[in-house]
N, C-alpha and C positions, 0 to 999 in steps of 0.2 A: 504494500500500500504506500503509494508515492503523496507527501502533504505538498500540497499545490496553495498557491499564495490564495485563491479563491475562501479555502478554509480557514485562512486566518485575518483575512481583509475585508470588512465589508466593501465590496464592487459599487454598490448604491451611494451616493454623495446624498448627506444629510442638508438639509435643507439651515440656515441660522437660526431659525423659528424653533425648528425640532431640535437642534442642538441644547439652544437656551432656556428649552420646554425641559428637556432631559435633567440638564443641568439644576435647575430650580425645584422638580421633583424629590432628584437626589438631596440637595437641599435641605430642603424642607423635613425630609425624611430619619436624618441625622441631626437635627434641630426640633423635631419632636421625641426621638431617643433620649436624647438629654436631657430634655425637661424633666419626661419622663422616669429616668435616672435620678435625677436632681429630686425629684418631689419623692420617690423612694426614700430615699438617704434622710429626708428631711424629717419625714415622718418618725423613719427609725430612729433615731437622733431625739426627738424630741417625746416620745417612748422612754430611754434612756433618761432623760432628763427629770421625767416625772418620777420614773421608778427610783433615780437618788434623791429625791426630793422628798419622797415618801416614805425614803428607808430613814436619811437624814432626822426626820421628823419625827421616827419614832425611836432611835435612837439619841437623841437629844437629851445632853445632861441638863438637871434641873439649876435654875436659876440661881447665882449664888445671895445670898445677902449682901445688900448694902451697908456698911457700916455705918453710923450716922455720923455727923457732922463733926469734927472738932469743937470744943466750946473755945469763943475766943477771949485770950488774956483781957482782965481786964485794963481800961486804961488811964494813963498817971494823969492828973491834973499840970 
């Protein structure tokens, strides 16, 4: 079996139209991947975020005391 330029060329000249039609499909196509990707991650991520928020929370040490005030010296005439 002999490869002939036929099977590796398209013969047919694409039109600029169909070219930039092609073009912006592709596009568009890998520009909704992303997002798509992007709004995954986002979710997951903010998933994580709740769940140490929640752990946080309930492991949380109890509030210490405040000590009160110093009394202040009093003062000399």
């Amino acid at each position: 079996m002999t490869a002939t330029k036929d099977e590796f060329f398209n013969p047919a000249k694409l039109s600029p139209r169909d070219k930039a039609e092609a073009t912006d499909q592709t596009a568009r196509a890998i520009i909704a991947a992303e997002a798509s990707a992007r709004d995954k991650k986002t979710e997951k991520l903010k998933a994580l975020r709740l769940q140490q928020a929640a752990e946080a929370e309930a492991e949380a040490a109890p509030a210490k005391k405040r000590r009160p005030p110093a009394k202040a010296a009093p003062r000399r005439p």
